[in-house]
N, C-alpha and C positions, 0 to 999 in steps of 0.2 A: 292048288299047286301049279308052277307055271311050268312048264316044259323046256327043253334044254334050247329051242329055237325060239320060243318067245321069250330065255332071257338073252340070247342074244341076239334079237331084235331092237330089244331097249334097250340094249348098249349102244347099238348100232344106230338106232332112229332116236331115241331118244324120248320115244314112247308107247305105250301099248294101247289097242283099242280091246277091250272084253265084251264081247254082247251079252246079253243075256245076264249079267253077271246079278240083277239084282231082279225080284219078284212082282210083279202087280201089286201085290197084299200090304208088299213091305214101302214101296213109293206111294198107294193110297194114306198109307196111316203118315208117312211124314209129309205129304203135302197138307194134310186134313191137319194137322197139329200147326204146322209154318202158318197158315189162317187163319187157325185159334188164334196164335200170338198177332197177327197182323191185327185181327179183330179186336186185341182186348187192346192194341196201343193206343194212347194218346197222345194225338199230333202236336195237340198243345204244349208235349212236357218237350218236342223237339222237332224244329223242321231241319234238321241238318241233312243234307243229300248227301251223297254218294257220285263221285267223279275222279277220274283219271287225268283227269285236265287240272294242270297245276294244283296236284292233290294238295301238297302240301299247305299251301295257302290255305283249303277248305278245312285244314284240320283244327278241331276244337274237343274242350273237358268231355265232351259227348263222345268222340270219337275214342280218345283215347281211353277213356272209361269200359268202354265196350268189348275192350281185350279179355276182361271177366266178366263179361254182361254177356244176356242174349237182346241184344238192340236193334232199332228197325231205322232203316235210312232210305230216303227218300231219292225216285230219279229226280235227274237234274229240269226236266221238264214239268216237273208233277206240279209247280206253281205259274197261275200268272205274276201279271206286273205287280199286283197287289197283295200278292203275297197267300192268293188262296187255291186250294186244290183246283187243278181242272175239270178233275173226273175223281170217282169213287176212292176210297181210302185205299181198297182193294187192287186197285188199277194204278198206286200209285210210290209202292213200296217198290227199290231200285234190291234191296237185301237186308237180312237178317245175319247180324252177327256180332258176336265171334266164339263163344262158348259155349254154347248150345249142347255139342258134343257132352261137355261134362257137365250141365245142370240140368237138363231135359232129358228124362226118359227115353222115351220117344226119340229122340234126337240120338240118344246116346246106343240104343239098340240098336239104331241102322248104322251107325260108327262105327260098330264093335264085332268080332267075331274070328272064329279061326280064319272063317277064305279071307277075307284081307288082310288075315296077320301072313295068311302064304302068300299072301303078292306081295307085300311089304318083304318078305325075305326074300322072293325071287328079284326082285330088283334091289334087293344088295343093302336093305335096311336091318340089321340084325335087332338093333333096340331100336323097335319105332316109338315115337314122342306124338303124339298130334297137339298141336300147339293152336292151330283153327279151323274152325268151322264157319262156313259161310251156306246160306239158303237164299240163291239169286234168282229171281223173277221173269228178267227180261222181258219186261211188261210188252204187253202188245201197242203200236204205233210208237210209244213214247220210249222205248227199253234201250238206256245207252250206251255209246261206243264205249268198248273197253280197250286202251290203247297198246300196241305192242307193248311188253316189257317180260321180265323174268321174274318169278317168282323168289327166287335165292335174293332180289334187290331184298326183299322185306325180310328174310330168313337165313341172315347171313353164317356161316358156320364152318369152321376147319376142320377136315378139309369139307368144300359145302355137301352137304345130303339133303337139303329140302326136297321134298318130292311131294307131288299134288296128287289126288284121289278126286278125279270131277267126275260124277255120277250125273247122266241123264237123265230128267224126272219126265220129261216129254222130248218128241223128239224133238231131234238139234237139224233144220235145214238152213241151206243159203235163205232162205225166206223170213226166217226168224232170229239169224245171230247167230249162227254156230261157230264152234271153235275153229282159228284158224293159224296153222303153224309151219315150221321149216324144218322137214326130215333133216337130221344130223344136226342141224344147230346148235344144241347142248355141247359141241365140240367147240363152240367160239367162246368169249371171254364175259365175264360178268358186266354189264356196261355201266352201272350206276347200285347204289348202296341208300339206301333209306335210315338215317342214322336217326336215335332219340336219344336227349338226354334232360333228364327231369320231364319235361312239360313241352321243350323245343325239340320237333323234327326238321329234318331236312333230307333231302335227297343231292347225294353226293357224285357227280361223273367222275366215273373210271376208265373205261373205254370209250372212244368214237365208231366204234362198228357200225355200219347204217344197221337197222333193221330189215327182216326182209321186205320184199315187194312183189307184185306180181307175177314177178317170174319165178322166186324161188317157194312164196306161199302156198301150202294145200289145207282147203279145207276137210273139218272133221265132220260131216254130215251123219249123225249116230241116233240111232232109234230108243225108248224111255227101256231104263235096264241097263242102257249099257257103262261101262265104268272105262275110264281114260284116265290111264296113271303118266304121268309125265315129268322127267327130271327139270328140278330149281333153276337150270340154266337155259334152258328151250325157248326161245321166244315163242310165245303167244300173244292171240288176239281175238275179238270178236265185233262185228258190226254193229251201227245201232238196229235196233229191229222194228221197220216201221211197218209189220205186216199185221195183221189182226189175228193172231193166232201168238201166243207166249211161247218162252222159252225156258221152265223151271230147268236149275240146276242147282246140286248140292256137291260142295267141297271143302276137301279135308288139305290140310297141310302138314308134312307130318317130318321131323327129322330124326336123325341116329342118334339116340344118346352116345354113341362113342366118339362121337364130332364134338367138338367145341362149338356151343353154341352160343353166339356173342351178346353180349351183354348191351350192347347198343343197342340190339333187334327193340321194336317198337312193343313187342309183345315180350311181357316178362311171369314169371311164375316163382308164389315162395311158398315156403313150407305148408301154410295154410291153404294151399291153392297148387296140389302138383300138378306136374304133365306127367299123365298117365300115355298109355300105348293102344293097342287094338283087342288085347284080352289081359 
């Protein structure tokens, strides 16, 4: 349960940082399972990466398939010119996703449970949805930039409620990638929309807001346990990580069933496949 000054913090900042919030026991068994699957993939059935940089271009039936998969995509570094791994299969996965959450065990017990169905109500989610899961690497030396943007681009909804759940699996330093954001900026405008229809995405500009920069930027430097929920509007960011030490992270995306959630969104669900909640 959050307390009456940490929800009006994340009204106010527009995010909350939790230490502690998650176990040894319980970040052992989902990184030890994220492996399993790294292990059991085969490169050969996909070299598709994982990029921020004119994503949409990059997108392919792999990608978009993966909204109800649990899929493995590759950094944008993990090939040379010739089109082969640099280093280890292991060393070479950029993330896992999208639905993990709901087909893995495993995946789906660290999803789940009352404490984050009370942080899900303390920040104003009454019916939460989790619509994605992702399991991010930030591999050591090669682990990629991930560029300002807002989450609500991908999860658009009236009025919007996307709100993110990124659990640190290790810790998060300036040395390795950590998250980095602008206190109150969930009070500026949605700047761009991530539209699909059939097979064609696109990303659509709404706003010319810059993003922030060095002056209004602060990093989230947080230790493995801690849990950072953050509203769909916040810009966020993270460096590339060229240190030799990773950067595991796990996130949820999760919106209000009493929002309208748009039908454009990239990621869609029908009766055979619901979006369930946190219990």
């Amino acid at each position: 349960m959050l307390s009456q000054e940490q929800m009006a913090r994340y009204q106010r900042e527009g995010f909350l940082v939790l230490p502690g919030f998650k176990r040894a026991d319980e970040i052992a068994a989902l990184r030890a399972r994220a492996m399993q699957m790294v292990h059991d993939f085969d490169p050969q059935t996909s070299k598709t990466i994982f990029t921020t940089n004119d994503q949409v271009r990059t997108i392919d039936r792999y990608f978009l398939d993966s909204a109800t998969k649990s899929s493995c995509f590759f950094e944008e570094e993990a090939f040379d010119a010739d089109g082969n791994l640099r280093q280890a299969k292991e060393l070479s996965i950029n993330k896992i996703g999208h639905a993990m959450h709901d087909l893995d065990p495993v995946f789906s017990a660290f999803s789940r449970g009352a404490a984050l169905d009370a942080v899900a109500k303390g920040v104003g989610l009454e019916q939460p949805q989790i619509w994605q899961s992702m399991y991010i690497f930030k591999q050591p030396g090669i682990g990629g930039e991930v560029g300002w943007h807002q989450d609500a681009t991908f999860f658009d909804s009236t009025p919007i409620s996307v709100t993110t759940f990124w659990f640190a699996l290790e810790d998060a330093t300036l040395q390795n990638g950590c998250l980095w954001t602008q206190v109150g900026g969930h009070h500026g405008p949605l700047r761009e929309r991530f539209v699909r229809h059939g097979d064609v995405v696109r990303k659509e500009p709404l706003d010319a807001t810059a993003w922030p920069d060095s002056s209004t930027a602060v990093p989230l430097e947080v230790q493995a346990g801690t849990l950072v929920v953050f509203h769909g509007l916040l810009p966020h960011y993270s460096a590339p990580n060229r240190s030799p030490i990773s950067r595991h992270a796990y996130t949820l995306h999760v919106t209000d069933a009493r929002t309208a959630y748009a039908p454009t969104n990239w990621i869609q669900r029908g009766a055979d496949f619901p979006v369930r909640g946190f219990v």
